[in-house]
N, C-alpha and C positions, 0 to 999 in steps of 0.2 A: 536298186541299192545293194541288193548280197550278190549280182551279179561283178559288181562295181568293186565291191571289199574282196568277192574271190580273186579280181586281175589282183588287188594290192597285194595281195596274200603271195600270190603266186610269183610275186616279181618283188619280195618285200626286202629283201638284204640288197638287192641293186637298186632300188629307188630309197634306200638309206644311203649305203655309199652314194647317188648323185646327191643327198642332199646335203653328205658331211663335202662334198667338195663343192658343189656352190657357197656352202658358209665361209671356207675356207679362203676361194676365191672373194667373197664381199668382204673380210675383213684384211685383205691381203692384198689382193690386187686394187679394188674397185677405190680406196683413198688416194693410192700417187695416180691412179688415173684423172680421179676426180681433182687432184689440187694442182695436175700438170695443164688439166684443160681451160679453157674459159679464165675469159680475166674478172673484173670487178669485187665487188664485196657482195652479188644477190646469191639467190642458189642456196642448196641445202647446205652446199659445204663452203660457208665464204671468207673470203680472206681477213684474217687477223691483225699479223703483221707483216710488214714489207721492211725490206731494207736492198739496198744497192746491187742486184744480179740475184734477188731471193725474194724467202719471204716462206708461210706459214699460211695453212687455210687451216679452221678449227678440228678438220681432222688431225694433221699434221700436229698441230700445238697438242692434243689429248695425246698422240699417242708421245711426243716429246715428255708432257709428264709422268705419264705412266712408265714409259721407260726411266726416269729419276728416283721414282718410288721404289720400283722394283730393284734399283740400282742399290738404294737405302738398304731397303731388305735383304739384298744379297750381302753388301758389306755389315748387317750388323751379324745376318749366320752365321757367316766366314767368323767374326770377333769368339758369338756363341762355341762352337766350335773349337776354337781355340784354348777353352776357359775362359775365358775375361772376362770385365764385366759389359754386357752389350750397350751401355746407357751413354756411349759418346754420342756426342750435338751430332745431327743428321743433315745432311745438306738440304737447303730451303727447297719444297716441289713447288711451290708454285710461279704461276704462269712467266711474268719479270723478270725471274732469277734464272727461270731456264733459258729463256733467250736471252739474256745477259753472257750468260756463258757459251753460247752459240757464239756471239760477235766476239768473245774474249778470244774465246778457243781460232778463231777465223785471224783476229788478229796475232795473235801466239805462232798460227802457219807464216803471216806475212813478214814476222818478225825472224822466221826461222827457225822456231821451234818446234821440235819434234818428240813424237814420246814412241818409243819403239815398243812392243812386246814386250821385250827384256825389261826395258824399265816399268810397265803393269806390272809383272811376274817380281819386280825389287819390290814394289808397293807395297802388294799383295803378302808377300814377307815379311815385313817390315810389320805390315796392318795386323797380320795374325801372330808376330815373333816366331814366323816360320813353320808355327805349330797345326798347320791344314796344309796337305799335300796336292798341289794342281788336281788330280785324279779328284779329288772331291769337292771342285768348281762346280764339274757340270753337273752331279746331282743335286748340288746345293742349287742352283738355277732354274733347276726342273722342278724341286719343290716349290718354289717361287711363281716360275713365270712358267713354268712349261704349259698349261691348262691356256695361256693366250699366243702359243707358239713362240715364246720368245726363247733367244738362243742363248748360249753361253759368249759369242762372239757378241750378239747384240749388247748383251750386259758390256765386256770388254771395251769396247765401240764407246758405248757411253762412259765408262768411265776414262778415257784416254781422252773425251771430249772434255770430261771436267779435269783432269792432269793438265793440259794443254792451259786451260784457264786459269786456273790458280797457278801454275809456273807464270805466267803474265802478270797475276795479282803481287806475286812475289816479287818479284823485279821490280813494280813500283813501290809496294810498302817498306822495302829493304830500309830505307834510309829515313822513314816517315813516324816510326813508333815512339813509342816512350823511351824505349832505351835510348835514343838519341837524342833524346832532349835533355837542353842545357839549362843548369840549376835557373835562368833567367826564369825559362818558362814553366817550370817542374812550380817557382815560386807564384808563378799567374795562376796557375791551375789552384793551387794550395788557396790562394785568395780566393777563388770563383765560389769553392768551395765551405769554405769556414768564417768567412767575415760577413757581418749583415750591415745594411745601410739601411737609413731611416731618413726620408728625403718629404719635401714638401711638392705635391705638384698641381698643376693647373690646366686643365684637359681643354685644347683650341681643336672643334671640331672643324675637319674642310667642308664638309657640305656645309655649314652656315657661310660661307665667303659663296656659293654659288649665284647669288643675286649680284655681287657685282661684276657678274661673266659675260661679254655679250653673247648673242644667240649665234651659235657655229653656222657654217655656210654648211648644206646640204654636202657636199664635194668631201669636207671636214671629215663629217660623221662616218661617211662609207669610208673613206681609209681607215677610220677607226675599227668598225666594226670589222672589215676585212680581216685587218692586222691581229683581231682577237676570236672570230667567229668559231674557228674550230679547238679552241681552249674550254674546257669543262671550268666551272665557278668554283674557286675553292677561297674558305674563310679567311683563310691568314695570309692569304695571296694578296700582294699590292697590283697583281695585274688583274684584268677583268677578265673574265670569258664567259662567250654568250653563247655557247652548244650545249645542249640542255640535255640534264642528266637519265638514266633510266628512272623510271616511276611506275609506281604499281599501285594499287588500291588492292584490299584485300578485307574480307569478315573475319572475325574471330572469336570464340569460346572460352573463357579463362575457366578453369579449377581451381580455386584457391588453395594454398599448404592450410590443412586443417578442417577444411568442407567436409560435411559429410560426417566426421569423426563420433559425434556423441550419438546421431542415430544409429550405426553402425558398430557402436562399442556396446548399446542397449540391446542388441539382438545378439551377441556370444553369450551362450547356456555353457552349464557344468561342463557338459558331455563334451562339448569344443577343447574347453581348455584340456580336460583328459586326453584327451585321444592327441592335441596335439601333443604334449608332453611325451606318452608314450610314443609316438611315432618318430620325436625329433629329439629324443633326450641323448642319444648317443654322439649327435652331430652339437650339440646344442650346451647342454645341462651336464659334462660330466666335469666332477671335482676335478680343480687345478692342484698340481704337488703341492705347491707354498700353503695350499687353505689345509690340505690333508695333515701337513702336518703341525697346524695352528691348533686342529682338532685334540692335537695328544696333551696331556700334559706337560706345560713346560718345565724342561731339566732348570737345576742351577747350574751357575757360572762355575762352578765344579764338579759337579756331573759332564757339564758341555766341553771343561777340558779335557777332563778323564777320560770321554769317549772319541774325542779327537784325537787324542794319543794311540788308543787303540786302535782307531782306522788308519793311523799314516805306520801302525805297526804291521797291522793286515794287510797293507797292500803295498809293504815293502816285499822285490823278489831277491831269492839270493841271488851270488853273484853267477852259480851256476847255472841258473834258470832257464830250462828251453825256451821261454816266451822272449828274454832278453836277447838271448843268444838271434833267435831267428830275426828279434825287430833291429838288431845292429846290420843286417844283410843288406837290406835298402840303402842305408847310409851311405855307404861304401861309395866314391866319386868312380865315374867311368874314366876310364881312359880319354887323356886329351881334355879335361875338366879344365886344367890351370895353364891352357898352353897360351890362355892370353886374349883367344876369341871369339871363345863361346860360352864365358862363364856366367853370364848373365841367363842365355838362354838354357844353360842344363839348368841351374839350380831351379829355375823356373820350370822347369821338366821334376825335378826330383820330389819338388813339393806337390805336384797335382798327381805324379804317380805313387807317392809314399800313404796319404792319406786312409786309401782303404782299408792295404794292410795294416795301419797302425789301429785301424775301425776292429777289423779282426782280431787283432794281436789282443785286444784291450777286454774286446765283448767276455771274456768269461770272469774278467776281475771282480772280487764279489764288492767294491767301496763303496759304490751310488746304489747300489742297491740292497747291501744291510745297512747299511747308515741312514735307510728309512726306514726299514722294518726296526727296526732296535728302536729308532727315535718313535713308530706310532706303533707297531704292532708286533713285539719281539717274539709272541709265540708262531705268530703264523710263518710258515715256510716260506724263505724267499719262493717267487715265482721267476724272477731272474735265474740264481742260478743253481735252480734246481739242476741235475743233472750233471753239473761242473765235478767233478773230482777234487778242483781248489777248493772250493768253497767250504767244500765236508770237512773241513780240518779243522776250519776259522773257529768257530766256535769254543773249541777246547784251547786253543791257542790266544783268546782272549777274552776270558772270563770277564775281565771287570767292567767291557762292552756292554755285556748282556744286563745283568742285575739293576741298574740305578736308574733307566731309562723305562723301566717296566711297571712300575706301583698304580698308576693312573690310566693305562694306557687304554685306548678299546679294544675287545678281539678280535673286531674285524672293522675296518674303515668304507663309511658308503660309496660306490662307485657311482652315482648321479646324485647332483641340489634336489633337495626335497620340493616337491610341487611346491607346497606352499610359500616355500622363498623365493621362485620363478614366477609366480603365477600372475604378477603385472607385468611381468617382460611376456608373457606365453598372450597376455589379452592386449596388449600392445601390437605384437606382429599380428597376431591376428584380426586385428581394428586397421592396420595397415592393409593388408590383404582383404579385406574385405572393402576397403575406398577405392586401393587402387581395380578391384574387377570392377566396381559398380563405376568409375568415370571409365574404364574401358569401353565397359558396353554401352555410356550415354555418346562414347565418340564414337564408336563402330556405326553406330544408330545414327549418327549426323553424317558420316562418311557418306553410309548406303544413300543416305537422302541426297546429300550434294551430287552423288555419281549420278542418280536417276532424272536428278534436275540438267544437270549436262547432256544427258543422251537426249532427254526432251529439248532442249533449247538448239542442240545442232542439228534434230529431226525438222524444227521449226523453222529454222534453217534454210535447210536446204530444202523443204515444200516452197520456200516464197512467199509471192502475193497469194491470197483466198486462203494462206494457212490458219488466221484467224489471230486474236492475237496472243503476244510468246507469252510461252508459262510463267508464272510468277516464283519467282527466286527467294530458296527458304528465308526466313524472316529470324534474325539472329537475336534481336528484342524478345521473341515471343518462346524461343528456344531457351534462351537463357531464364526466362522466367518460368518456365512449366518446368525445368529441369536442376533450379539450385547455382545455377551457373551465373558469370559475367561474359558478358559480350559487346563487340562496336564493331563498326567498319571506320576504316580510318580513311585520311586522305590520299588525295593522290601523292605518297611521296617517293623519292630516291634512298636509295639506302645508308646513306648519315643518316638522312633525318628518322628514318624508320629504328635505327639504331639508337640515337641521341633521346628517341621519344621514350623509349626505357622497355620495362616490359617482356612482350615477343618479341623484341626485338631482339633480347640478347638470349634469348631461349636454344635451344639446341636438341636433337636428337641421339639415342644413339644409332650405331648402324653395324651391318656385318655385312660383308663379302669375302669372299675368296681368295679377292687378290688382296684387300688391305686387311682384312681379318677386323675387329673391334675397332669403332674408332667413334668423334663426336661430327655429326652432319651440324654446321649453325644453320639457322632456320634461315637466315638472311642469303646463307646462297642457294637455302631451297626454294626459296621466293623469286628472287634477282639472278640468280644462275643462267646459266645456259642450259637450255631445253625445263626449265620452272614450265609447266603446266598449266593452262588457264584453269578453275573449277576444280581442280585436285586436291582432296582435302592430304592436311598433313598434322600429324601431331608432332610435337614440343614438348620441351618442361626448361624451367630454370631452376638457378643453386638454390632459391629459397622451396623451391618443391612445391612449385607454380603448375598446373601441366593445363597446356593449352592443343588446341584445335582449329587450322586458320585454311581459308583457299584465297587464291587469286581473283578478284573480281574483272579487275581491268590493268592493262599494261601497256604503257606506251615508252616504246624505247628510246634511244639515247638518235636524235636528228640536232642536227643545226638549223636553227630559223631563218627564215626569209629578214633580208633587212627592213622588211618594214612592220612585220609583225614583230620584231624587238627594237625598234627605235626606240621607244619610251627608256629601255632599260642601256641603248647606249647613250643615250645623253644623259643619265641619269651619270652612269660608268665616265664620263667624257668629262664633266661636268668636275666632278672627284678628284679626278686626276689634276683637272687645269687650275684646281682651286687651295692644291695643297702648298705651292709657293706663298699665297696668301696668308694659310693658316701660320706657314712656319714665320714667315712675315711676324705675323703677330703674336705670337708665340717670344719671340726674338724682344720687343718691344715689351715684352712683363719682364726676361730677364735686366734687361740694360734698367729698369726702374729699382728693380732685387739688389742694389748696393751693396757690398760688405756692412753685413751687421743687419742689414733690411731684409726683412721676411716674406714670400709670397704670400702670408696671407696678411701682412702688410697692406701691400701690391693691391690684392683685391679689394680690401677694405676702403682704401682711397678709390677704387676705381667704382665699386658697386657693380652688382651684377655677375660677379664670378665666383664661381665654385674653387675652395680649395681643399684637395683629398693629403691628408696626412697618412704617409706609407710606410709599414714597417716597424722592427728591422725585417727584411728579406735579404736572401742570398739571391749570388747571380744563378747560383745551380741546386738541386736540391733531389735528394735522392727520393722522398717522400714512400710510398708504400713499396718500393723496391726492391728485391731481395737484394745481400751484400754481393759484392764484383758486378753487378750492372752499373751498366753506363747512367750519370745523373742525367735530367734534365732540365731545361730552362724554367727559373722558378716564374706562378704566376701569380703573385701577391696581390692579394684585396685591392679595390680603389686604383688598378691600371688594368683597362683596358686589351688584352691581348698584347703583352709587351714580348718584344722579340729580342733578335745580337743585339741588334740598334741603340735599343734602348739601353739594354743593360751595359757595353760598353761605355757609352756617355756616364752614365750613373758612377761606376764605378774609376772612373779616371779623373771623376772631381776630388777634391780635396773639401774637408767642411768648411760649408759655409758657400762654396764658391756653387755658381748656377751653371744651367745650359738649357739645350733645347733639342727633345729626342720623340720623331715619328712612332709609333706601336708599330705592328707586325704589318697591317694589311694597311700601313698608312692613309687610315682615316683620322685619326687624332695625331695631334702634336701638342707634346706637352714642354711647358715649364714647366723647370725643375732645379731646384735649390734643395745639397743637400747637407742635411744636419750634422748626422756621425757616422762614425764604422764602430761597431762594436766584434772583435777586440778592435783598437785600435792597430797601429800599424806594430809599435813597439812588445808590445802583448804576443801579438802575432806571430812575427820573426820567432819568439821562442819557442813559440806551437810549432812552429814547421820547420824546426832543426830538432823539435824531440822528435817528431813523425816522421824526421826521414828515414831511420831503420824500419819502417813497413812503408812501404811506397804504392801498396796496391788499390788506395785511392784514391790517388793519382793517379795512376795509370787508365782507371775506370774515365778521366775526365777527359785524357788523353787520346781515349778509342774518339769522342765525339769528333775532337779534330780531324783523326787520321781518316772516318770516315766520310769527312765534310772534302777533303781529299779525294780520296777514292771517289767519291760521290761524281764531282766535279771532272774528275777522268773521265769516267766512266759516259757522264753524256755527252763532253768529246768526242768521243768512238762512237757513242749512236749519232752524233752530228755529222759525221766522218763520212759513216754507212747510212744516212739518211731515214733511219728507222724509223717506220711512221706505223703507229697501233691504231686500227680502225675499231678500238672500241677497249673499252678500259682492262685492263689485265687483271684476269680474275687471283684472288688468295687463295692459299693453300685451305682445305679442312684442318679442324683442329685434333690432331690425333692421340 
């Protein structure tokens, strides 16, 4: 062995350099080797997506995003930089948006278009008002992405990819926004939005018509199943699909917000609370100005003029004043200010270089700082502006400052809150700190177990038969109760359902690295992710201040079944489909009964046996907990089912009184529907929406849904076009 450590010793800076160049080589070379080679979806590095003379293996897509991210980060520096404020929308990383703009940008080449250098180098002007000089691209770059080799040209590269895209995006949206829409549909939108209906309806489910379907011939089903087999199931989908989602099983540990707290609040002593106090009162505990001078006695409303007079007299300068004289310097426009072209961006220049000095020019004025000494403590010496020359005058030059402000005053104001007005905030943090180390160390303590239970179970393993049998796997019932906790394993689910089930599900961590610095990991793609870990514990917490502890128990990924292991569920699927002519059939058959002035729940009463849901009023759109300028969405009002366009269109294009007949979203149901009123009416209305035309910008918000139902519809065009096929669902961004 010291024989062994001498060769390393002896040969130690050259078996470093080989091994900073094999890393270099593995994250450099060994990816386009590896996604040029070998066809299929197997292998460590498998294919993603495809589309017509391409395509993407999941190395390829990571480093696609990482280059997006880091593109963010470069443009928001660059802003930084500049002054401004960095907080503009950042373009989407994840997985869909970025090969979105691949095919955009591919299409934009076929179209013709082109983004030269010069035109980055306009952007990049433009993006910063000119204000960051090329020459501080590349270090801005290097602070970013240099640590994973990435260039100043690779940033460029990628941004020219997304130029190329959005010039494409541009050319279709030109003619599609709000601004061109005409008062017709400016007035549809105004309706979607501010009128409610209040309808009667009657829910015709299709699977009840299934019995009078006959039974499909074999030949049937398999086109069926064919024509849907590689479609993932989704709720509001009217089509079926029978390729079955990822699913995982997983244990878990909850914390409740609050555990812990009264045994842990019973063990802080005196000595705690002191010492934190004294340790943290500088950061923590010191008087705010507004309370300091609550402390003094209050002047009267003639005192308070008096002494206002006197300060706007003390911190008048003359007119000869060297402070005036020099703060007029800056003022002064340069040369070429008003020739016409650049006036936007000097003045923009004058304000962020004037600032300091005017910080300087100001610092020795004695106003904000006797104007609290006079108001709480007039004998004590300013500490501002001790030392000023100015200041030494004030005094004599305004007597009637000093005097009337002083009768009550103290002679010295406390610089920290007194312990004992902090001392339930100081046994609060401290009852907080001491929960959150004591569930650290109960997960730390579940970690180390779950990791030792994995190294035993793949030692188990790989011994075989005669290994004896496999270790038994910690017990989350029994953990949770010797430790205060809650605990379950859940099902085998997908991640809606994992989500939808509440909980961990919508739990989160945070995280740091290097390259994206602070951000929130969701639990759901530390679970469901790419490369998610069997047996890995992981901790969580949610907004109510939940902190949980969860591992993978089992995972089975996203396959297509065999046709006869899902037969049940396409005839099931088959059946649905062939039975919704029926329902609307019948559906049809309650309105034509619904007469003018005859009531659905009329209708039912003669018939017996049916349900009639009274709905409303509901809008067709509804912003609900949304912040203001987001896009509304499709309301989903009590007593209907998953209502979709479908429905609400029909709804909305009766007149009262008059009926119709409208599918929900995933056309399972078809309803009658007769409807009552519009509240306002129409007449009411018209006047609402000629006072609201002078702000338009809630319309405009209803406006985005269309232009993007638009675009939308482009857009899988071009993946039709280019035959883009995702061998596995496209992961979301983190939420950062």
């Amino acid at each position: 062995m010291a024989g062994s450590f001498g060769v390393f010793r002896q040969y130690e800076k050259a078996a470093l350099a080989a091994l900073a160049i094999m890393a270099m080589l593995a994250f450099f070379v060994l990816p386009p080797i590896l996604q040029m080679g070998g066809g299929g979806s197997g292998g460590p590095d498998p294919m993603v997506v495809s589309w017509t003379g391409g395509g993407l293996r999941e190395s390829g897509v990571q480093r696609a995003v990482i280059m997006r991210k880091v593109m963010n980060q470069f443009l928001v520096a660059t802003m930084t930089a500049s002054g401004q404020d960095p907080s503009r929308m950042r373009l989407a990383d994840d997985e869909k948006d970025v090969v979105d703009t691949l095919l955009l940008a591919r299409e934009a080449e076929a179209n013709g278009i082109v983004i030269s250098n010069s035109a980055i180098n306009q952007f990049l002007a433009e993006w910063t008002n000119d204000l960051v000089p090329p020459k501080d691209f590349d270090a801005i770059v290097n602070g970013i992405g240099g640590r994973m080799g990435i260039s100043q040209e690779d940033v460029f590269e990628a941004l020219r990819t997304v130029l190329m895209a959005r010039r494409m995006e541009t050319l279709l949206l030109g003619g599609v926004g709000f601004e061109a829409a005409p008062p017709g549909l400016r007035w549809d939108y105004y309706r979607r939005l501010e009128q409610g209906a209040t309808i009667e309806a009657i829910p015709v489910v299709a699977e009840t018509f299934v019995d009078q379907l006959p039974e499909p011939a074999e030949p049937v089903l398999r086109a069926f199943f064919d024509a849907h087999r590689d479609e993932l199931p989704a709720a509001r989908s009217p089509a079926p699909g029978f390729r079955q989602p990822h699913r995982a099983r997983y244990d878990y540990l909850v914390a409740k917000a609050g555990g812990f707290r009264d045994e842990e609040q019973k063990k802080i002593t005196a000595e705690q609370i002191t010492a934190f106090y004294e340790d943290r009162k500088a950061a923590l505990f010191r008087v705010k100005p507004a309370e300091t001078q609550e402390l003094g006695a209050a002047p009267s409303e003639s005192e308070t003029m008096k002494a206002a007079e006197a300060e706007n007299d003390a911190t008048k300068l003359p007119a000869e004043s060297p402070a005036a004289a020099t703060e007029d310097k800056p003022v002064a426009a340069p040369a070429g200010v008003n020739d016409g072209s650049h006036v936007t961006r000097v003045a923009a220049r004058q304000v962020a270089f004037r600032q300091p000095q005017a910080a300087t020019t100001e610092a020795p004025k004695p106003a904000t700082g006797e104007a609290v000494t006079e108001a709480a403590a007039p004998a004590a010496p300013n500490p501002v502006a001790s030392g000023s020359a100015t200041p030494a005058a004030t005094p004599a030059a305004t007597p009637a400052a000093t005097a009337p402000a002083t009768a009550d005053a103290p002679a010295q104001q406390a610089e920290f809150e007194p312990l004992d007005k902090v001392r339930d905030d100081i046994v609060k943090r401290l009852t907080d700190e001491a929960v959150d180390k004591r569930i650290s160390a109960i997960f730390d303590a579940v970690k180390t177990d779950i990791a030792k239970y994995g190294e035993s179970l793949a030692l188990w393993q790989v011994a075989g038969d005669g290994a004896g049998p496999a270790p038994a796997p910690p017990d989350v019932k029994k953990i949770a109760a010797a430790q205060g906790l809650e605990g379950g394993t859940s099902d085998l689910l997908n991640a809606t359902q994992a989500v939808a089930a509440g909980g961990i599900g919508g739990s989160f961590e945070l995280a740091a690295s290097r390259e994206l610095g602070m951000r929130q990991q969701r639990w759901i793609d530390t679970i469901f992710g790419g490369g998610a870990q069997m047996l890995q514990a992981v901790t969580s917490r949610d907004i109510d201040g939940n902190r949980y502890v969860s591992w993978k128990t089992e995972d089975q990924p996203e396959f297509t079944p065999s046709f006869q292991s899902a037969r049940e569920d396409v005839l099931r699927a088959w059946r649905i489909v062939e039975a919704r002519p029926l329902a609307r059939k019948a559906a049809e058959e309650l309105v034509a009964e619904a007469k003018e002035g005859t009531t659905l729940e009329a209708v039912a009463a003669s018939r017996g046996g049916l349900e009639v849901e009274k709905v409303g009023p509901f809008n067709w759109l509804t912003r609900g907990t949304a912040p203001f300028g987001s896009a509304p969405e499709l309301s989903q009002p009590d007593g209907l089912a998953m209502p979709g366009e479908e429905l609400m269109q029909a709804v909305f294009a009766l007149e009262p009184g008059e009926s119709t007949v409208a599918f929900n979203e995933p056309q399972t149901v078809c309803y009658a529907i007769r409807l009552g009123s519009f509240e306002p009416d129409e007449a009411q209305l018209k006047e609402l929406f000629i006072a609201a035309a002078k702000d338009p910008r809630r319309l405009a918000a209803v406006a985005e849904d269309d232009t993007r139902q638009v675009y939308d519809r482009w857009l899988k065009s071009i993946e039709k076009k280019h035959a883009v096929s995702w061998k596995r669902e496209p992961r979301g961004p983190e939420l950062q």
